[in-house]
C-alpha positions as a Markdown table, in Angstrom:
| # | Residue | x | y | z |
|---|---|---|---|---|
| 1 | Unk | 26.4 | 241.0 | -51.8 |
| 2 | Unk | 25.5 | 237.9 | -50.6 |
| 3 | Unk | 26.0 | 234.5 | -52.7 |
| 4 | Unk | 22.8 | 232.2 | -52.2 |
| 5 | Unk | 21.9 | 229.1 | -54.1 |
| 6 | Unk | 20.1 | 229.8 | -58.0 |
| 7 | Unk | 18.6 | 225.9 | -56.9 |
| 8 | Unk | 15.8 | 226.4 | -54.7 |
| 9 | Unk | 15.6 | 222.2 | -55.0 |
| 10 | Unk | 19.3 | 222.2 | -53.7 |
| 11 | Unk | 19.8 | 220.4 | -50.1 |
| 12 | Unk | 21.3 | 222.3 | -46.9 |
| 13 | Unk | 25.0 | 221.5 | -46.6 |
| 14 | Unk | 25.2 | 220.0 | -43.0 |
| 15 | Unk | 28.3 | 218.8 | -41.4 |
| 16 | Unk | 28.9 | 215.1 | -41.3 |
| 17 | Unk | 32.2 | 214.6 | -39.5 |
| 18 | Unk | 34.0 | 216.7 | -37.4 |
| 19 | Unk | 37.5 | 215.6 | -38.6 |
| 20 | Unk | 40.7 | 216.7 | -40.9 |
| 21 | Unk | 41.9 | 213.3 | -40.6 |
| 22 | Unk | 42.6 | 212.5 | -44.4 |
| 23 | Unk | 41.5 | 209.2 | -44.5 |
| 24 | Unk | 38.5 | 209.1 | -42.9 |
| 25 | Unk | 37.7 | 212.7 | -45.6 |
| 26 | Unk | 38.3 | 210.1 | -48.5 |
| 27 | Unk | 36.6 | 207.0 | -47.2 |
| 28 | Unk | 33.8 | 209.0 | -46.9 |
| 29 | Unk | 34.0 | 210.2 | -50.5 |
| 30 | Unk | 34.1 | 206.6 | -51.6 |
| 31 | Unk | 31.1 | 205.9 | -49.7 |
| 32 | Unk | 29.7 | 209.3 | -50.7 |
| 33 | Unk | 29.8 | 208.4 | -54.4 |
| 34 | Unk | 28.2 | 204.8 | -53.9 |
| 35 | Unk | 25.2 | 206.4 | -52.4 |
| 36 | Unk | 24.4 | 209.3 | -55.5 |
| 37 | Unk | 27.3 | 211.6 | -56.2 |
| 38 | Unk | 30.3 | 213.3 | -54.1 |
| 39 | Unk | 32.4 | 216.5 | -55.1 |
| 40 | Unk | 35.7 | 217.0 | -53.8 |
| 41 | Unk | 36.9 | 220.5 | -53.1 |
| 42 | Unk | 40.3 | 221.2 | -52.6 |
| 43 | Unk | 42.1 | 224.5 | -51.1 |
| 44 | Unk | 44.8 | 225.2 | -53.9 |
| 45 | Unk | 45.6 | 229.1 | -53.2 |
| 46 | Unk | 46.5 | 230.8 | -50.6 |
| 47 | Unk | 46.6 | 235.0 | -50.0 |
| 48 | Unk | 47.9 | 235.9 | -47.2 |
| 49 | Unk | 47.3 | 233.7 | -44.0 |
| 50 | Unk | 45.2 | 230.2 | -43.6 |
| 51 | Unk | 44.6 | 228.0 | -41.6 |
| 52 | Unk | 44.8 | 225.0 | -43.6 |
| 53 | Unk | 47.8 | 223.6 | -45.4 |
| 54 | Unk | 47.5 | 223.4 | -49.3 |
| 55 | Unk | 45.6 | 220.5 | -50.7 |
| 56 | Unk | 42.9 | 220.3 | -48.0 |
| 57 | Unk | 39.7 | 218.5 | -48.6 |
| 58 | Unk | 36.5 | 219.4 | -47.5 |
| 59 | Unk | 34.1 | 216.4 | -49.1 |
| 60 | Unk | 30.5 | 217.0 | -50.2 |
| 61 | Unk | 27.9 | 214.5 | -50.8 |
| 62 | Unk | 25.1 | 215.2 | -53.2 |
| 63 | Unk | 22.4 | 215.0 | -50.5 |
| 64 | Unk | 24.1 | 218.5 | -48.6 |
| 65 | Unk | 26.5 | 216.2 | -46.0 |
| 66 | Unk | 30.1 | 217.3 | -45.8 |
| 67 | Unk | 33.3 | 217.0 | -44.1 |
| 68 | Unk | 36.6 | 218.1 | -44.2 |
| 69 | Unk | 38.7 | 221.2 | -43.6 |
| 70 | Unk | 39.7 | 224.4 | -45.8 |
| 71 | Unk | 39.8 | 227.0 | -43.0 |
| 72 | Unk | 39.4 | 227.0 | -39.1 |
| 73 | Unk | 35.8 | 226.5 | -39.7 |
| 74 | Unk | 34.3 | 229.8 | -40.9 |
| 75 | Unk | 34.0 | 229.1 | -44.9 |
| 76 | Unk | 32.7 | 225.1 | -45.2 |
| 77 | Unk | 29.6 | 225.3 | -45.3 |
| 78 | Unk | 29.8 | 228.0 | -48.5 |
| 79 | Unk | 32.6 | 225.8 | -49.6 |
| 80 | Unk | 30.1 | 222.3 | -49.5 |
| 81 | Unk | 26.5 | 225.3 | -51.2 |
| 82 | Unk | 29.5 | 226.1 | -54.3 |
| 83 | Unk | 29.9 | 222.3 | -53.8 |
| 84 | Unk | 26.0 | 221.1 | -54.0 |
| 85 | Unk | 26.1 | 223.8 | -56.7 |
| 86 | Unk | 28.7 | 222.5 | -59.2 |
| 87 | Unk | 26.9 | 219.2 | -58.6 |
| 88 | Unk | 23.6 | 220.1 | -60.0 |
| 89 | Unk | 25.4 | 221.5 | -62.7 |
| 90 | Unk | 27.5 | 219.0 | -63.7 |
| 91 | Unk | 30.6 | 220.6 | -63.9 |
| 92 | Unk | 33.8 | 221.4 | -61.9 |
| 93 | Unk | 34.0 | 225.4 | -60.6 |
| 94 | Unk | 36.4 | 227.3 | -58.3 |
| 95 | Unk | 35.9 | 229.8 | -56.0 |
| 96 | Unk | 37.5 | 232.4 | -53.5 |
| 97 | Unk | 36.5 | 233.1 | -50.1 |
| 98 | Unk | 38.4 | 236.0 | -48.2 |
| 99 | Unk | 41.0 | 238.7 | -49.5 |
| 100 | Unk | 40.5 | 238.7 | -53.3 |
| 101 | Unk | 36.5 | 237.4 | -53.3 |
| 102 | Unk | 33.4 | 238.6 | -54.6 |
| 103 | Unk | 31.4 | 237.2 | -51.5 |
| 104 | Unk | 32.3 | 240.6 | -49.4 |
| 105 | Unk | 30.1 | 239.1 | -46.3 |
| 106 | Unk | 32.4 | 236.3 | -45.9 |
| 107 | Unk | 35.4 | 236.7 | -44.5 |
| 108 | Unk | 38.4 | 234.6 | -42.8 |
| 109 | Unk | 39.7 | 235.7 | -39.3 |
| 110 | Unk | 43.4 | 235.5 | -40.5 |
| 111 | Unk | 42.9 | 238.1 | -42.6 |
| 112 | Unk | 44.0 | 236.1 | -45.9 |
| 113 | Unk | 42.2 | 234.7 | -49.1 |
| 114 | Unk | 41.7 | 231.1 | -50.0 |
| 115 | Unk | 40.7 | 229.6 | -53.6 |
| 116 | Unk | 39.1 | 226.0 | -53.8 |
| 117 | Unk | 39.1 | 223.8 | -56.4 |
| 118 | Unk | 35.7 | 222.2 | -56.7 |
| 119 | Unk | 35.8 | 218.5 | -59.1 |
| 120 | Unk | 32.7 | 216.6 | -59.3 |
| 121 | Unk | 34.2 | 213.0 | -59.1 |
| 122 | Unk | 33.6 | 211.1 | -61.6 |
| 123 | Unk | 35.7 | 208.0 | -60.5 |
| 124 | Unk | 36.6 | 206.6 | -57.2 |
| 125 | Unk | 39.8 | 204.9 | -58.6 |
| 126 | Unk | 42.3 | 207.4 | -57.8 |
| 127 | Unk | 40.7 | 208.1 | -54.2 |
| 128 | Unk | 41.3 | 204.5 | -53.7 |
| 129 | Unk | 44.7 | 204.2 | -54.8 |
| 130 | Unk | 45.5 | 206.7 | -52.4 |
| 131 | Unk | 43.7 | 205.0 | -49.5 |
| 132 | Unk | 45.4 | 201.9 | -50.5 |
| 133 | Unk | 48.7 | 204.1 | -49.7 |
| 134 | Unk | 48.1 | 205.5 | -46.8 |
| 135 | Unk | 47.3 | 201.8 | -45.5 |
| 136 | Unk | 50.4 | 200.6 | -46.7 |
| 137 | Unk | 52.2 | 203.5 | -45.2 |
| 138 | Unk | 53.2 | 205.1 | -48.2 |
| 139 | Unk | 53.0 | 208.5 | -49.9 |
| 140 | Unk | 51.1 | 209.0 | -52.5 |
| 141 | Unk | 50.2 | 212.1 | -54.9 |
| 142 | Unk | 46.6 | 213.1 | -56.5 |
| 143 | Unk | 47.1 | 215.3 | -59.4 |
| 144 | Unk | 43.6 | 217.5 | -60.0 |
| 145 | Unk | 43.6 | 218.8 | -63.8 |
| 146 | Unk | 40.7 | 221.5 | -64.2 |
| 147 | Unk | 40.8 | 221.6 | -67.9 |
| 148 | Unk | 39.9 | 217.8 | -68.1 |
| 149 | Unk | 38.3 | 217.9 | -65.4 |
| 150 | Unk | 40.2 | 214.9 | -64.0 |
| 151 | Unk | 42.1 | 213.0 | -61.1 |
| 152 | Unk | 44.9 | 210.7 | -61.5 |
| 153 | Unk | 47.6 | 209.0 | -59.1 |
| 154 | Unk | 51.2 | 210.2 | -60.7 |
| 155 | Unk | 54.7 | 210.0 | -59.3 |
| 156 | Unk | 55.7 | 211.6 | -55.8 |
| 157 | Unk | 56.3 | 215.3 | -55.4 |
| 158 | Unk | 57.8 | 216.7 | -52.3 |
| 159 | Unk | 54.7 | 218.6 | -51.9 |
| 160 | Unk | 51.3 | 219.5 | -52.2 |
| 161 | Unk | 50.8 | 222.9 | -55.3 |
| 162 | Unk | 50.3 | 223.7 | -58.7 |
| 163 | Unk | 52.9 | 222.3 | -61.1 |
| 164 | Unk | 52.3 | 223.2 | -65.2 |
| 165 | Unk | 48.0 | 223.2 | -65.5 |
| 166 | Unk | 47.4 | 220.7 | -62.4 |
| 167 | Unk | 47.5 | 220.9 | -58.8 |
| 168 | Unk | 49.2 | 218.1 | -57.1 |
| 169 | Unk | 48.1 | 217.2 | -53.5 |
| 170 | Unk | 50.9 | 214.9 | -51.3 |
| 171 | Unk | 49.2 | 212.6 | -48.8 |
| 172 | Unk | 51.7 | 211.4 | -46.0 |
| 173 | Unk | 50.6 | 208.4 | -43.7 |
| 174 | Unk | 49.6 | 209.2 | -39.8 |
| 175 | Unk | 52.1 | 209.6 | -37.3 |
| 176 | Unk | 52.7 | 206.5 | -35.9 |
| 177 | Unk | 54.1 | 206.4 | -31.9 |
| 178 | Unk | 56.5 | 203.6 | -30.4 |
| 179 | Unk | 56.6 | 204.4 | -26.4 |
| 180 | Unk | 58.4 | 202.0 | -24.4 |
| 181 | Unk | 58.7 | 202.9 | -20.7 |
| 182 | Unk | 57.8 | 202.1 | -17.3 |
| 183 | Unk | 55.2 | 203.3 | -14.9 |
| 184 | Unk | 53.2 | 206.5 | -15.3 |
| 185 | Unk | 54.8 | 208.0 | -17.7 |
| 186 | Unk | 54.5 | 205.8 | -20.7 |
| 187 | Unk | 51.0 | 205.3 | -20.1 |
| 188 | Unk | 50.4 | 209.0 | -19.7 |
| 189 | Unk | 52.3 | 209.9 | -23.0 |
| 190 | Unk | 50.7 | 206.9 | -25.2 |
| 191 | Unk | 47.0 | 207.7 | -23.5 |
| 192 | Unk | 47.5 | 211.6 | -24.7 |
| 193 | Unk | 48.9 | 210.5 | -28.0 |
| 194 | Unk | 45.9 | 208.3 | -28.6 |
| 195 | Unk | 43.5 | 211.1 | -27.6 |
| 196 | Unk | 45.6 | 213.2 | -30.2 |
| 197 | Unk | 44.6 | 210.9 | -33.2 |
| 198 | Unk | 48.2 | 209.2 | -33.5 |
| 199 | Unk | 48.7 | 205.6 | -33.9 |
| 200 | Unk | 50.0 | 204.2 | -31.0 |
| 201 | Unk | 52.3 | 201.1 | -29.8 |
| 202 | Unk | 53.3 | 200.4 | -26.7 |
| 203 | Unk | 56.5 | 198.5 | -26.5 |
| 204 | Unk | 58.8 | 196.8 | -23.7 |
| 205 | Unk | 62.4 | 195.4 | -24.6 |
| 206 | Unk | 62.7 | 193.3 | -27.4 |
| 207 | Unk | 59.2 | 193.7 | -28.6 |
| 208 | Unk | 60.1 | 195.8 | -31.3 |
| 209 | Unk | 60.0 | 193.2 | -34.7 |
| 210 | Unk | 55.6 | 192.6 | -35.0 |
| 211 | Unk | 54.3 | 193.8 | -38.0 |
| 212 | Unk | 52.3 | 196.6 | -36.4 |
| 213 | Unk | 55.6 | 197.6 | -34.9 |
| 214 | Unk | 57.7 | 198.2 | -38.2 |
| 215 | Unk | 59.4 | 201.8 | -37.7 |
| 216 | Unk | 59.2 | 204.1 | -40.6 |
| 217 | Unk | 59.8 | 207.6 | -41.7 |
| 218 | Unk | 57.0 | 208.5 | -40.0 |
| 219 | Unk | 57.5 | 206.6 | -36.7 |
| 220 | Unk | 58.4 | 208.4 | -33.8 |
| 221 | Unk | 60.1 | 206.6 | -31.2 |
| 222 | Unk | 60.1 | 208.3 | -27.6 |
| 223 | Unk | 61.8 | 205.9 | -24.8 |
| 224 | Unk | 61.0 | 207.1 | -21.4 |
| 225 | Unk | 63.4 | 204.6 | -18.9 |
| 226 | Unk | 64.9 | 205.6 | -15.8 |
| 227 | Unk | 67.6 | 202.5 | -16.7 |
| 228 | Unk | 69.8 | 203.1 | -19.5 |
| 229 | Unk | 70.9 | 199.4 | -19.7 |
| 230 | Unk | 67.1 | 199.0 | -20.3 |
| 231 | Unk | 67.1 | 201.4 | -22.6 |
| 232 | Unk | 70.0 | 200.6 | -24.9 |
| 233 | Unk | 68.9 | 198.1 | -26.8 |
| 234 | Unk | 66.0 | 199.6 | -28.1 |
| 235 | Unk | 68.0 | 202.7 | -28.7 |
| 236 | Unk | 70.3 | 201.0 | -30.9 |
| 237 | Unk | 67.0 | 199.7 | -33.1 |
| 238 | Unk | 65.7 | 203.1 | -33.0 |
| 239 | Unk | 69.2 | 205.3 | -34.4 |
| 240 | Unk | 69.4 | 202.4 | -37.2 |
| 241 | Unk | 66.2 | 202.7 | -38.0 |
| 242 | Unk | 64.7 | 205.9 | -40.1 |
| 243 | Unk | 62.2 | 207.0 | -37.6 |
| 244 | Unk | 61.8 | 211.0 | -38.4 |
| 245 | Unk | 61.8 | 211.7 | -34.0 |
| 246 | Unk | 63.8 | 209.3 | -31.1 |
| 247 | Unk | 63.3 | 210.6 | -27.6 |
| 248 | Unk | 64.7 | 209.7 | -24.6 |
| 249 | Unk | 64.1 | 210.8 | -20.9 |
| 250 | Unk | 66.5 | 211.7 | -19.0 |
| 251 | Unk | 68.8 | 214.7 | -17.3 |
| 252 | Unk | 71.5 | 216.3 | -19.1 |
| 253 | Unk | 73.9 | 214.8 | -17.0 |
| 254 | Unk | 72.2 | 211.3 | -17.9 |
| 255 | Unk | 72.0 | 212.0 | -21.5 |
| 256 | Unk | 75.7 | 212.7 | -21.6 |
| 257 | Unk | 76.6 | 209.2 | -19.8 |
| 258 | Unk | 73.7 | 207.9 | -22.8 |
| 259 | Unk | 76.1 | 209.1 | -25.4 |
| 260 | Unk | 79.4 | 207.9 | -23.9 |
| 261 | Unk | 78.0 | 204.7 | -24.1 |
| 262 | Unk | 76.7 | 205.0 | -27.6 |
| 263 | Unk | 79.9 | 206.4 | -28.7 |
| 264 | Unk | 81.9 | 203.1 | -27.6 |
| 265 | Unk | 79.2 | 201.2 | -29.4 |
| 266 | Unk | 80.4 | 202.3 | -32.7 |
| 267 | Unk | 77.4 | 205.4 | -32.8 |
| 268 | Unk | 78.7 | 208.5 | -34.4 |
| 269 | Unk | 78.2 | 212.0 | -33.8 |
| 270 | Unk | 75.2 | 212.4 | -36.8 |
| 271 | Unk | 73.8 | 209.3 | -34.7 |
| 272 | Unk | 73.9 | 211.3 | -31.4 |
| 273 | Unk | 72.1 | 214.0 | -33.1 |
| 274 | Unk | 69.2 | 212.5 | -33.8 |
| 275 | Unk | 68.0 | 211.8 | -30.2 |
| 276 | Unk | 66.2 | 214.5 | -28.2 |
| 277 | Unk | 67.7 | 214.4 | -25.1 |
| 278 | Unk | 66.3 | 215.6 | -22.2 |
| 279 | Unk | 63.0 | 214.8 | -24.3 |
| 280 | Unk | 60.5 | 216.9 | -25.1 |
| 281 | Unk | 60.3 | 221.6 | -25.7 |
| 282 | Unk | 60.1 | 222.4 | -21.7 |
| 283 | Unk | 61.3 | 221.2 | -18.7 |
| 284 | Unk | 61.9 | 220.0 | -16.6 |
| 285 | Unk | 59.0 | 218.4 | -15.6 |
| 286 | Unk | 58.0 | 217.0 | -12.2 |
| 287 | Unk | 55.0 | 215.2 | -13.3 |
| 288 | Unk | 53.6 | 212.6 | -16.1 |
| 289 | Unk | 51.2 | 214.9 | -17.6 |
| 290 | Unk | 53.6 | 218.1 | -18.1 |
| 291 | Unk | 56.0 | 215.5 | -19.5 |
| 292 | Unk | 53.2 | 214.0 | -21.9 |
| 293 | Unk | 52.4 | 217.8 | -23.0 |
| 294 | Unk | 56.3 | 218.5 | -23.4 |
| 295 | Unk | 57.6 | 215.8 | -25.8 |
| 296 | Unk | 54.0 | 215.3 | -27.9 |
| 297 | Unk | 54.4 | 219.1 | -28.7 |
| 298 | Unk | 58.2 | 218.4 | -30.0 |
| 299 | Unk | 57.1 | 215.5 | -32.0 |
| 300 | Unk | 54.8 | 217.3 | -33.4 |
| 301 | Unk | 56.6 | 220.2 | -34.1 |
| 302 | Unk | 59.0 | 217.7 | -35.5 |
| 303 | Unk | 57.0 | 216.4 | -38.1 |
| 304 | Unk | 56.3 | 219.2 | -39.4 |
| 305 | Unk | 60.1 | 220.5 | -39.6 |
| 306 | Unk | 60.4 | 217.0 | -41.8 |
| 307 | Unk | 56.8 | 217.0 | -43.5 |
| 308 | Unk | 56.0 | 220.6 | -44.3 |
């Protein structure tokens, strides 16, 4: 059986951005809502496998655009027609897609099932508030109550899933990346980075206090000198900071002479820990591109060890 629109007056979802970056999704609700009406529609189950993390958006403006992620792709654009739908009806709906789903001629690659919340926003306020956040580098948390239909900014959970009759999604700001280096391999590592979609700042000694610079919980520093006297400075900002990911280049043999050093600088053995020494999930590498490939996968894996 195949699901089609009961509206024949209803416009064609078509894709506006390609991008899961969340705030881009929820600018363009605000600006979605300004120009006639926006639903957002939120993936709050899962059965089975997925390839989206709870509490992702895909954002539907009344006139058919859309962006935002559920799945790998396969289901959007009959998440953003039950979208256009609850719209011309006026009221919030949820539906399944894969394992567990009337709509038999849609299925997910992974195998799995997926339900989505669908609210027809009503209010931009809580949107902003979150936006407002993630600016200020903050966490934030959208609660989504079906029975009043509602959205509201409440106190932080650790993350994103149903708790009592809402569904709370956790919003965590972009990975920012410090790289301080010389030669090739900074500028390979911070121009892949950038490609990647992660904020990035390129710092040399002492450069570390601007306002752009300010290291964070989700501030990964990754120092790539062939000097430790170089180095140590701003590797004695970066294990008293609370940056989630410090990596530094260098041979075992190097590393080792790295944490002598640290150890008669008063560093203890939790401080040791923390760096990633020789940097990055392969090696070694003999050139600036394999390197780049090496520690951008390990942050990233990183982050989500911390940020599940």
């Amino acid at each position: 059986m195949k699901h089609v629109p009961t509206s024949l007056a209803l416009p064609t979802p078509v894709r506006e951005l390609v991008t899961d970056e969340i705030v881009e999704i929820l600018e363009f609700a605000v600006q979605a809502f300004a120009q006639g009406g926006v639903a957002l529609a939120t993936l709050v189950e899962i059965r089975g496998g997925a390839a989206r993390a709870l509490g992702s958006h895909v954002v539907v403006a009344a006139d058919g655009r859309f962006c935002g992620y559920v799945s790998g792709g396969c289901v959007e654009a009959a998440v953003a027609a039950e979208a256009l739908l609850a719209l011309d009806e006026g009221r919030d709906r949820t539906v399944k897609f894969g394992a567990g789903s009337p709509f038999i001629d849609i299925e997910l690659p992974c195998g799995g099932g997926i339900t989505i919340a669908i609210h027809i926003v009503r209010s931009v306020t809580a949107i902003v508030q979150i936006l407002e956040n993630l600016k200020q580098r903050r966490s934030a948390t959208l609660r989504y109550v079906r029975a009043t239909q509602s959205l509201n900014v409440v106190e932080l959970v650790p993350r994103s899933g149903w708790q009592d009759d809402g569904f709370n999604t956790v919003y965590r700001p972009r990975t920012r990346i410090v790289v301080s280096g010389q030669a090739v391999e900074a500028e390979t590592v911070a121009h892949l980075a950038t490609a990647s979609g992660y904020d990035v700042v390129m710092r040399a000694a002492g450069q570390y206090g601007s306002p752009e610079c300010q290291i964070d919980p989700f501030t990964a520093i990754i120092l790539l000198h062939h000097d430790l006297d170089r180095e140590e400075p701003l590797l004695h900002m970066a294990l008293q900071s609370p940056a989630f990911y410090i990596g530094a280049l260098g041979s075992t043999r190097t590393h080792k002479r790295r944490e002598d050093r640290l150890r008669k600088s008063g560093f203890d053995e939790r401080d040791l820990a923390r760096i990633k020494a020789p940097i990055g999930v392969f090696g070694p590498t003999r050139d600036a591109s394999s390197l780049a490939l090496s520690v951008l996968a390990d942050l990233a894996a990183t982050r989500l060890m911390h940020y599940a």
